[in-house]
DRENNUMI-945230 format. One line per 4 residues: number of its first residue (from 1); their letters; for each residue x, y, z of C-alpha. Coordinates in steps of 0.5 Angstrom, whole numbers. Layout:
% residues N
NUM> a> X:Y:Z; ...
% end
This chain:
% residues 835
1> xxxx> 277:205:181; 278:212:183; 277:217:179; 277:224:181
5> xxxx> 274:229:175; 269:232:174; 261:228:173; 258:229:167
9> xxxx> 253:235:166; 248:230:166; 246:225:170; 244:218:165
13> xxxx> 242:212:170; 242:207:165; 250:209:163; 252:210:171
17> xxxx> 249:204:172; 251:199:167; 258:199:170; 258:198:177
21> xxxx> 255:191:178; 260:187:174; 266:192:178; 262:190:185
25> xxxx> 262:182:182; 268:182:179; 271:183:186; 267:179:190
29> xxxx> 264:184:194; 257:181:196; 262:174:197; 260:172:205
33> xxxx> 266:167:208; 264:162:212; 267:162:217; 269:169:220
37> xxxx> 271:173:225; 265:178:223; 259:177:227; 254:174:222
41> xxxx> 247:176:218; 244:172:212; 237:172:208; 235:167:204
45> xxxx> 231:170:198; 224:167:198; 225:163:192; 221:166:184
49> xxxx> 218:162:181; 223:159:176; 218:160:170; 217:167:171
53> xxxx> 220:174:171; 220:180:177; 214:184:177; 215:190:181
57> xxxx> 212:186:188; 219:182:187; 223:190:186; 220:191:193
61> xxxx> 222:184:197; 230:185:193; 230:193:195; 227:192:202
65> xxxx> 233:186:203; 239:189:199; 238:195:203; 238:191:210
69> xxxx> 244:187:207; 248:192:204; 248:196:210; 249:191:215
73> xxxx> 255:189:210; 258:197:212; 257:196:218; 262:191:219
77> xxxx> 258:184:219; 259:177:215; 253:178:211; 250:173:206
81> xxxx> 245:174:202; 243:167:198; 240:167:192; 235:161:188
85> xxxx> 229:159:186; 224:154:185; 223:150:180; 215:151:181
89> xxxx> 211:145:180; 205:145:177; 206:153:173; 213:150:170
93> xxxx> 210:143:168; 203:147:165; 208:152:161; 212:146:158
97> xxxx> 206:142:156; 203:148:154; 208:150:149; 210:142:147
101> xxxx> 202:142:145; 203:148:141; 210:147:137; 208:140:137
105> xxxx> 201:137:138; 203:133:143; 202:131:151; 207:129:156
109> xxxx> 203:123:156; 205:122:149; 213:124:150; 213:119:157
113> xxxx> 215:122:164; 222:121:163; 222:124:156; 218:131:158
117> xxxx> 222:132:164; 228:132:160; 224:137:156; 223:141:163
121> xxxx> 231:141:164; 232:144:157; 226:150:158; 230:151:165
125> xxxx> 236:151:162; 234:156:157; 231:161:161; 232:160:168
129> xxxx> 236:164:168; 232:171:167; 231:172:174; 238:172:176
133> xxxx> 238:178:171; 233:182:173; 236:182:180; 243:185:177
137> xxxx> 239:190:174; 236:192:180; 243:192:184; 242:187:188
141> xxxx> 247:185:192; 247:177:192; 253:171:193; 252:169:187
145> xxxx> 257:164:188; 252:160:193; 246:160:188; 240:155:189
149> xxxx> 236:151:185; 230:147:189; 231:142:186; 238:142:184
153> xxxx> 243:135:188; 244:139:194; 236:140:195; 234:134:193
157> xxxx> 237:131:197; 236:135:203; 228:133:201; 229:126:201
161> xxxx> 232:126:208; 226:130:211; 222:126:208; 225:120:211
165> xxxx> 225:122:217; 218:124:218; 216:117:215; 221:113:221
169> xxxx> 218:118:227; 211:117:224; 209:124:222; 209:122:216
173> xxxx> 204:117:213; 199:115:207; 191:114:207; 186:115:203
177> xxxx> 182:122:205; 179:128:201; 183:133:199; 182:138:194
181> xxxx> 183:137:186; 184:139:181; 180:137:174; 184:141:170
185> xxxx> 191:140:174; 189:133:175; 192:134:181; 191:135:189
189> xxxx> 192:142:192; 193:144:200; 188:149:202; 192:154:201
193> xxxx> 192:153:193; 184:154:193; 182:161:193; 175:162:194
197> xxxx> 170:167:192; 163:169:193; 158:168:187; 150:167:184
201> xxxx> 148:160:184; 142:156:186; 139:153:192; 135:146:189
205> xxxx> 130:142:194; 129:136:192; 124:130:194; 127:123:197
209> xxxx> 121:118:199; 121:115:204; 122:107:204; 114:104:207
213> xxxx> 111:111:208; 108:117:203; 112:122:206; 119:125:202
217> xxxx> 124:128:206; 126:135:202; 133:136:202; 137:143:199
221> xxxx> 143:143:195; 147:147:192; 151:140:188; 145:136:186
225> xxxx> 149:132:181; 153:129:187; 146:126:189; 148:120:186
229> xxxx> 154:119:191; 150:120:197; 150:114:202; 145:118:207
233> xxxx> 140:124:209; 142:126:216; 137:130:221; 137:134:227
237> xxxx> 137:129:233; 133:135:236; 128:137:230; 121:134:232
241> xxxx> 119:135:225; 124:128:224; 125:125:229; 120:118:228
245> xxxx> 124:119:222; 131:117:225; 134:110:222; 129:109:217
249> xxxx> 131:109:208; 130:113:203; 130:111:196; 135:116:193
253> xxxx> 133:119:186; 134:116:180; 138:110:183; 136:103:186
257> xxxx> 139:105:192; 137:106:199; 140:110:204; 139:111:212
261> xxxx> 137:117:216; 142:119:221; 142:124:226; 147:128:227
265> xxxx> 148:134:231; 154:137:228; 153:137:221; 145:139:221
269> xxxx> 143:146:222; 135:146:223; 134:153:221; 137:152:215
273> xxxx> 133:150:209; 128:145:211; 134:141:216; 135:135:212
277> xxxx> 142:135:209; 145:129:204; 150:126:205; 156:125:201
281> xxxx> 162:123:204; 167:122:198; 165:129:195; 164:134:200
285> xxxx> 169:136:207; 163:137:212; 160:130:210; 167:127:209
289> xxxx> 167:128:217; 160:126:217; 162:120:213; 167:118:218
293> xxxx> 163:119:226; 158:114:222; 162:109:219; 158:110:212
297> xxxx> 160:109:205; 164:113:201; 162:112:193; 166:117:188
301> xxxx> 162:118:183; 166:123:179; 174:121:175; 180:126:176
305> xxxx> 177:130:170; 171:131:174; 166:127:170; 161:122:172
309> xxxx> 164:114:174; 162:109:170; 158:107:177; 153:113:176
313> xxxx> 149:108:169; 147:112:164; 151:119:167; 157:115:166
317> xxxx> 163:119:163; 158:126:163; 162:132:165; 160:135:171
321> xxxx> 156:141:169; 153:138:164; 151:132:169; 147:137:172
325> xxxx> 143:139:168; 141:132:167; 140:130:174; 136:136:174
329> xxxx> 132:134:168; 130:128:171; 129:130:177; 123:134:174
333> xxxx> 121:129:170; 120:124:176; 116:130:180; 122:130:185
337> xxxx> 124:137:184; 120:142:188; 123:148:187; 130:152:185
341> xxxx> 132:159:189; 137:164:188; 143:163:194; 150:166:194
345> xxxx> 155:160:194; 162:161:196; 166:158:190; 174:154:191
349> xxxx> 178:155:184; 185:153:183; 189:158:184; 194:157:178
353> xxxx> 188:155:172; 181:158:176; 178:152:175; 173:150:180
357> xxxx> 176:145:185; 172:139:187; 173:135:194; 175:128:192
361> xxxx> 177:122:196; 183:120:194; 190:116:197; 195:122:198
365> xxxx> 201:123:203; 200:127:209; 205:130:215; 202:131:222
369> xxxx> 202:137:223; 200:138:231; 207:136:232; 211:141:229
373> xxxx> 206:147:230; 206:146:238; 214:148:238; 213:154:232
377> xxxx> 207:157:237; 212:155:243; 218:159:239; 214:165:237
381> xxxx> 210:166:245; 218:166:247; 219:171:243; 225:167:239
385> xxxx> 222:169:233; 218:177:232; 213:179:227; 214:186:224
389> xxxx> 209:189:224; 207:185:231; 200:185:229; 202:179:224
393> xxxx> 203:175:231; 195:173:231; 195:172:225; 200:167:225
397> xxxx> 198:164:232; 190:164:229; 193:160:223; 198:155:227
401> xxxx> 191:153:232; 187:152:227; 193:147:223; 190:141:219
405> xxxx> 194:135:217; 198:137:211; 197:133:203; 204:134:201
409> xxxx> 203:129:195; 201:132:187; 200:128:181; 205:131:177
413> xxxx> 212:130:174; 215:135:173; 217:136:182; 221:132:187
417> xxxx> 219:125:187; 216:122:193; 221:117:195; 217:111:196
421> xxxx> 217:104:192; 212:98:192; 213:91:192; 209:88:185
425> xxxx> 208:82:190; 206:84:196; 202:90:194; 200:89:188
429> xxxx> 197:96:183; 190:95:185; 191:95:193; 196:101:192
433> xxxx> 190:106:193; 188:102:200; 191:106:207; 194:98:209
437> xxxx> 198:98:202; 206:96:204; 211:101:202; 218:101:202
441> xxxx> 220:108:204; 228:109:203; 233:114:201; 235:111:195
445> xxxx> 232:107:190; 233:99:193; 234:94:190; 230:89:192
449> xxxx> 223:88:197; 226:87:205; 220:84:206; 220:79:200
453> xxxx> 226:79:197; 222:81:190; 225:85:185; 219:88:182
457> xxxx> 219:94:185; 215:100:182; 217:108:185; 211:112:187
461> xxxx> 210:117:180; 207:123:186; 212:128:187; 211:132:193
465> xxxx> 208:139:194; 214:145:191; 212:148:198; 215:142:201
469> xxxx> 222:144:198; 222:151:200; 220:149:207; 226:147:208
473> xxxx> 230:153:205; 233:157:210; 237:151:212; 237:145:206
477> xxxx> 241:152:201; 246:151:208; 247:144:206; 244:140:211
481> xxxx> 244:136:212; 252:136:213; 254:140:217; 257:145:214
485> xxxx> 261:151:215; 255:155:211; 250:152:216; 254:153:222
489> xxxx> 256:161:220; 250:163:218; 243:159:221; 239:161:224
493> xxxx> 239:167:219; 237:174:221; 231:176:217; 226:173:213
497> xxxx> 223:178:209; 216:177:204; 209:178:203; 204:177:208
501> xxxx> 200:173:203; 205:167:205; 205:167:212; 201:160:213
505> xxxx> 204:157:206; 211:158:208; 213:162:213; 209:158:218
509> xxxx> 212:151:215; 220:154:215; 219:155:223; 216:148:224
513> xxxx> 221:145:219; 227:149:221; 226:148:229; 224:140:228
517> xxxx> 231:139:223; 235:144:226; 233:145:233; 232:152:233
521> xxxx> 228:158:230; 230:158:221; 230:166:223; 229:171:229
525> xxxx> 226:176:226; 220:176:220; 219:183:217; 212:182:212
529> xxxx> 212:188:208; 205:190:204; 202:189:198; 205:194:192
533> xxxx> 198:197:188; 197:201:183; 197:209:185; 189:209:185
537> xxxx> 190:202:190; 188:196:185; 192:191:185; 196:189:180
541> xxxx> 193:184:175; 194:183:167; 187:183:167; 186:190:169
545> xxxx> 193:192:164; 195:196:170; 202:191:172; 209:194:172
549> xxxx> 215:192:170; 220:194:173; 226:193:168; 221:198:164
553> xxxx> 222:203:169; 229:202:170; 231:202:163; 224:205:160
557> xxxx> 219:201:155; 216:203:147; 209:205:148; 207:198:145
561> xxxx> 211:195:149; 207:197:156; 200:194:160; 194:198:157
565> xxxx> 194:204:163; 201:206:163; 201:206:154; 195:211:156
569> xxxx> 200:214:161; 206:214:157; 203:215:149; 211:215:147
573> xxxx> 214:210:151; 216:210:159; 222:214:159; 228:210:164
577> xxxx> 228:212:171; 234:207:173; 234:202:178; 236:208:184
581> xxxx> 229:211:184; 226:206:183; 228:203:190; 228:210:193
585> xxxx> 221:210:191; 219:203:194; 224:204:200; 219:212:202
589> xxxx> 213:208:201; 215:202:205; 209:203:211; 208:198:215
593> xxxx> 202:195:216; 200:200:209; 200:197:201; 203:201:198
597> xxxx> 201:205:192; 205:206:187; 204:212:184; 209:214:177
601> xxxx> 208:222:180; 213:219:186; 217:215:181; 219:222:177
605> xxxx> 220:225:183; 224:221:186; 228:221:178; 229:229:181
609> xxxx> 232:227:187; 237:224:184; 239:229:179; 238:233:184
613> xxxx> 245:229:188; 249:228:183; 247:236:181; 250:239:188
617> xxxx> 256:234:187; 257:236:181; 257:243:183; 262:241:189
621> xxxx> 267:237:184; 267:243:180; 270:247:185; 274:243:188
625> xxxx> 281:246:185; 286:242:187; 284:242:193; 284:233:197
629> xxxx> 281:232:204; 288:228:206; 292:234:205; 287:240:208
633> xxxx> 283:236:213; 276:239:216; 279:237:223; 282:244:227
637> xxxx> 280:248:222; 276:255:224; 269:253:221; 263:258:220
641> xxxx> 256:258:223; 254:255:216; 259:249:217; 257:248:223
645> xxxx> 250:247:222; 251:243:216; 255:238:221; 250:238:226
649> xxxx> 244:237:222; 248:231:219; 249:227:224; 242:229:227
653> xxxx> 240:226:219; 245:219:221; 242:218:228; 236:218:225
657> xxxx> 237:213:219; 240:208:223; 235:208:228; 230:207:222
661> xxxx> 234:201:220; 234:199:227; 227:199:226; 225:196:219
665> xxxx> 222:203:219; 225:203:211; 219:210:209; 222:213:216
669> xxxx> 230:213:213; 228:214:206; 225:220:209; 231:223:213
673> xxxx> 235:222:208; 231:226:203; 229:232:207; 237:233:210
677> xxxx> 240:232:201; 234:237:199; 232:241:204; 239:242:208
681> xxxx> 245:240:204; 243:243:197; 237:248:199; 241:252:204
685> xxxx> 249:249:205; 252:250:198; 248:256:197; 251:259:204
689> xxxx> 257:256:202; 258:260:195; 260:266:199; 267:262:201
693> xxxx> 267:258:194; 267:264:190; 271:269:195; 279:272:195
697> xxxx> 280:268:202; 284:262:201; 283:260:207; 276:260:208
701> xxxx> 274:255:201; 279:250:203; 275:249:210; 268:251:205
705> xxxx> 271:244:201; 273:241:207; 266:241:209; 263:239:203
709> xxxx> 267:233:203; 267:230:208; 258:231:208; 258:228:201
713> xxxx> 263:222:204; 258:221:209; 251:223:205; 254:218:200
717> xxxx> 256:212:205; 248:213:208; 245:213:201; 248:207:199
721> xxxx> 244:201:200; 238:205:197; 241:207:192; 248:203:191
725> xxxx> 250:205:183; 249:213:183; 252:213:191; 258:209:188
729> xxxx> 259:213:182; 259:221:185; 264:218:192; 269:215:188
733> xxxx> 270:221:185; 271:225:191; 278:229:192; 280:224:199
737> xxxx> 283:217:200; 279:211:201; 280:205:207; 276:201:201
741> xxxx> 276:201:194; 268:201:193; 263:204:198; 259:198:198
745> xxxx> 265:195:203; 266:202:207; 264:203:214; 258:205:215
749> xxxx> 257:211:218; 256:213:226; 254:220:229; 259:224:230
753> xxxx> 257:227:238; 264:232:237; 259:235:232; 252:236:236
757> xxxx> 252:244:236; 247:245:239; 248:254:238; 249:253:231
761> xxxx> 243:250:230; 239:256:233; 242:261:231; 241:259:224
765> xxxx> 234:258:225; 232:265:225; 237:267:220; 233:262:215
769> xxxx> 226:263:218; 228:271:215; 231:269:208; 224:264:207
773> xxxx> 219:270:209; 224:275:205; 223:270:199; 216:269:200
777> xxxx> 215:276:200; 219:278:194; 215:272:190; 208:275:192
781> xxxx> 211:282:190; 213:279:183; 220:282:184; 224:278:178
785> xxxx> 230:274:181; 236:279:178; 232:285:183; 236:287:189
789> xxxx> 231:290:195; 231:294:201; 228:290:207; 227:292:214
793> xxxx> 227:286:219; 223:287:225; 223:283:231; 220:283:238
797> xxxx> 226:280:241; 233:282:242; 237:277:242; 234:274:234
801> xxxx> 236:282:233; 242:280:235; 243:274:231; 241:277:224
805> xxxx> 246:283:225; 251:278:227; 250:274:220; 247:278:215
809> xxxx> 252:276:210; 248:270:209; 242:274:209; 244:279:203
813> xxxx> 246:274:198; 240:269:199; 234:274:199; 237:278:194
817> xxxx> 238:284:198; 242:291:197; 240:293:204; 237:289:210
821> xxxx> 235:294:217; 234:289:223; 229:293:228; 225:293:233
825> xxxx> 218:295:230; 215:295:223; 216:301:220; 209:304:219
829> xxxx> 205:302:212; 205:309:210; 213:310:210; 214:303:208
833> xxx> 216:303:200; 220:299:195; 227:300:194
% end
């Protein structure tokens, strides 16, 4: 698709970028091939959810990994990047059920599961496919021919396998325990799902009498509803205050029971309110394990709507707020309130609806993650897996120390369901909930109990965690767990590149999964990029108004259209920027271990960058004649200092870049790339080169286009996997022979040694520090650009003199001058006049 004339005057992102990426799939350049003789790299896309858009976070993670791929793809490797995404368990099923409830007043329950989930399968289809979209236009450059879905059949089975074989070694089991849940939801969330935060709440002292004396024992808490599911008060065993104390009841408030007075170590705090604690087990994660070193009864006093049982008497199907209130009505009433004080609570909600989470005891699937944490340490102390940035490395170890037992059960439908079956003969409904209840664990669905022959056989309705499929992505997109050609070639892949704010939801869980299926690390390299925020360093939120969306800034948005800080910002809409200038401008703030700011001031600057490179090529392409760099090569040829700087500076400027990307050092490259564009090759070398452009000497411009050529071939070659759409229109018009046909797939350049020029380089150093004084002088002089001047050059050391003589023809031109005098000594204040 070469073609060689001129550029258009004006530089239309949105007209360049249309274009190229239908031409790149059309040829399947972003095809990898399994196997080759190419040496390998692969990056697996962290999975979007499939029930959302990109925001400008999901721009940050396609421009970092497009960059490290495409550059790798010039480079001469195999390079996979695999697309997918994941179908996202609770956030689609509450996004269905929300629009079934309003086009339908209907529940999922009033369509059954089989019905609703052919529900979800149709949303899916209709708009899963928005984000595969939104990559397009940011240019990222996937194999789509290999895209993914967690739960498409490849997944799926891959899911079930895992989790059959964590079942048959034992690390897979079912119990009854206390996880966290939510009433909104109605189901169980890992750890990771429960945000917490610190909020005004209140401290209630309340009187338990204790059983044959007229003593009360005074305990504080924050939850006085759940009183009614105590089964102790525990004690400092050291506290003299109690001790006498120690295995005698209590009459629990506003119920006929009695409960012990424990001696715990471990759970009492004797300088903490008044050093009596209630115990509730089957409501609090402290107490649970109080519950279990005492072997005391777990009583749930709350529904899975978090309203009280029916075993709480007259508190039955209360709500739990309101419950409180009656609890504390009571209390009063009965005289046991002492007294309430201000405390400070730190409040878990559910990270998907906010909605306080309450503990609750409940029979879920776990895996035991010792096992498999001991080898992902092991991995990361060997050095066979490197964070970057390093300090990410404590984090992750700290984390992975620390591990509990994680629940991979959730009582949805939308979701992988867990592989599992109960016979109605041995285990029958009520008995399923108890740890002793017969499971039949299989890959596929069995046709009758092995241990009875029954026929009646009901499956587990729980499905498992969303993050359970994605633990297994960078293999189960492979295809395991056939060996395949994919999951030979290309695991373990590369790079794993994602926020930081998933290194324990996933990251930690791919290397755990990955090296207990595959034996071997899932990635040898994590990079975890910062945050992106607004540019005063908020975050972004819709709360707030201040989310960007990155199609606004490529294809640019009406007014009305925008989050409320940006309308203020852009009263008549935000104008396109294009893909490129977006991706720069990500790719320059990239800092590790800094969130990124991200200011609209960089991305119209980064808008000029671009006008200002498809400007200096137009200005090359307008001058070129008929001139071909096959026909008159730059080898051979008598270049001038300009030329020979110009040459030298680039293969500094190619060096560097490829050091940056060495180093995932994405800011350092950018920067590179921006100061030799701007400040050497349009500032300086086509000013200097006008000279020759413009002149008699034939021989002089072909060698002056010669060099123009052959920088723009390789700034261009540079550039691409910043800005792949503008690099690839301005290089296919460049008067040469290409090896490629897209420079997406040409070679990616590497230093030039023969081009070090060391002396050309000094000598242009004085000759630019004299033409940058000179255009300093002339602006605080207020001398009109069309002014020629007189001006005398002084310097103490003869051999700049020298230079200065020697090259005063580029002096001349670019500092306006009609006379330059190059001296030893300044002239004296009262001879030195305007000319």
């Amino acid at each position: 698709m070469t073609d060689t004339t001129e550029l258009s005057k004006a530089y239309e992102p949105s007209e360049v970028e249309a274009r190229w990426y239908n031409h790149w799939l059309e040829r399947d350049y972003f095809r990898a091939e399994a196997p080759s003789s190419k040496p390998p790299f692969s990056i697996v896309l962290p999975p979007p959810n499939v029930t959302g858009s990109l925001h400008i976070g999901h721009a940050l993670t396609a421009t970092i990994q497009d960059i490290l791929t495409r550059w790798k793809r010039m480079s001469g490797f195999n390079a996979l990047w695999l697309p997918g995404t994941d179908h996202a368990g609770i956030a689609t099923q509450m996004v269905v059920e929300k629009e079934l409830k309003k086009t339908e007043g209907k529940s999922r329950h009033d369509l059954g599961r089989e019905a609703f989930l052919e529900r979800v399968w149709t949303w899916k289809g209709k708009f899963g496919a928005r984000i595969g979209e939104q990559h397009r236009y940011l240019g990222a450059s996937l194999d789509w021919s290999r895209e993914r879905f967690t739960m498409d059949e490849q997944s799926s089975a891959a899911v079930r396998e895992v989790f059959v074989r964590l079942y048959e070694e034992g690390l897979m089991y079912r119990a009854q325990k206390l996880i966290n849940w939510c009433p909104s939801c109605r189901t169980a969330l890992s750890d990771l799902e429960v945000e917490h935060e610190e909020k005004n709440g209140s401290l209630w002292h309340i009187r338990y009498p204790v059983k044959g004396t007229e003593r009360f024992l005074t305990v504080a808490t924050t939850r006085p509803e759940t009183l009614l599911g105590d089964t102790a008060v525990a004690v400092h065993p050291e506290d003299p205050r109690y001790q006498d104390l120690i295995g005698k009841s209590v009459a629990l408030p506003l119920t006929d029971r009695e409960i012990p007075v424990i001696a715990d170590a471990e759970l009492v705090n004797m300088e903490f309110g008044t050093g009596v604690v209630k115990v509730t087990p089957a409501h609090d994660f402290n107490d649970y394990q109080t519950g279990l070193r005492h072997k005391l009864p777990m009583l749930s006093i709350l529904d899975e709507a978090a309203r009280m049982t029916k075993d709480t008497g007259k508190y039955a199907g209360v709500e739990r707020t309101e419950a409180r209130k009656q609890v504390l009505a009571d209390l009063t009433e009965q005289g046991l309130l002492e007294k309430e004080e201000p405390h400070k609570l730190n409040v878990g909600t559910c990270q998907r609806c906010a909605t306080v989470v309450e503990p609750r005891l409940s029979p879920q699937w776990f895996i035991k993650i010792e096992p498999l944490a001991k080898p992902a340490i092991q991995a990361v102390e060997e050095g066979r897996t490197k964070f970057v940035p390093e300090s990410w490395t404590n984090t992750y170890f700290h984390w992975m120390n620390n591990i509990h037992d994680w629940c991979v059960s959730r009582q949805l439908w939308w979701g992988h369901q867990i592989p599992a079956w109960y016979c109605a003969a041995c285990t029958p409904a009520e008995e399923r909930s108890k740890d002793t209840a017969d499971v039949i664990v299989s890959r596929t669905a069995p046709e009758s109990c092995p241990k009875c022959g029954g026929k009646e056989l009901t499956q587990d309705p729980d499905v498992l965690d969303t993050w359970f499929s994605s633990a297994l992505w960078p293999f189960s997109t492979l295809g395991w767990p056939k060996q395949t050609a994919d999951l030979q070639t290309f695991y373990p892949t590369s790079v794993m590149e994602t926020g930081h704010d998933i290194i324990f939801f996933w990251v930690a869980r791919m290397m755990m999964m990955g090296l207990h299926f595959m034996d071997d690390v899932p990635f040898r390299t994590v990079y975890l990029h910062a945050m992106v925020r607004d540019e005063k360093g908020e975050k972004m939120s819709k709360t707030k108004g201040n989310v960007i969306d990155p199609l606004d800034v490529i294809l640019g948005a009406k007014a009305d259209a925008l989050q409320p800080s940006l309308r203020n910002r852009f009263p008549q809409g935000m104008p396109a920027h294009g893909a490129d200038a977006l991706r720069f401008t990500l790719a320059s703030l990239t800092q590790q271990g800094r969130d990124i700011k991200l200011s609209m001031d960089r991305l119209g600057g980064y808008k000029a960058f671009c006008n200002k490179l498809w400007n200096a090529s137009r200005f090359a392409l307008m001058n070129m004649g008929d001139f071909n760099l096959d026909k008159t090569p730059l080898e051979g040829r008598k270049l001038t200092l300009a030329d020979r700087w110009i040459l030298s500076r680039l293969q500094k400027a190619t060096e560097q870049t490829r050091a940056s990307l060495e180093a995932f050092g994405f800011a350092e490259a950018a920067s590179t790339l921006y100061q030799f564009l701007w400040a050497e090759f349009c500032d300086w070398y086509i000013e200097l080169a006008k000279g020759s452009l413009y002149g008699e000497d034939a021989e002089a411009k072909d060698t002056t286009r010669a060099v123009l050529v052959t920088c723009l071939d390789r700034i261009l070659r540079l550039m691409h996997p910043f800005m792949p759409f503008i690099t690839e229109e301005i290089w296919q018009k460049l008067p040469m022979s290409r090896p490629t046909e897209s420079i997406c797939i040409a070679a990616y350049p590497e230093p030039e040694t023969a081009w070090v020029d060391a002396a050309a380089e000094g000598e242009m150093a004085p000759v630019i520090a004299a033409i940058e004084g000179l255009r300093t002088l002339r602006g605080e002089s207020n001398l009109p650009p069309s002014a020629k001047v007189k001006a005398v050059v002084q310097s103490p050391d003869a051999t700049t003199r020298e230079l200065l003589e020697r090259w005063r023809a580029y002096l001349m031109p670019l500092a306006g001058l009609s006379e330059v005098v190059v001296g030893p000594r300044a002239p004296s204040l009262r001879r030195r006049r305007r000319s």
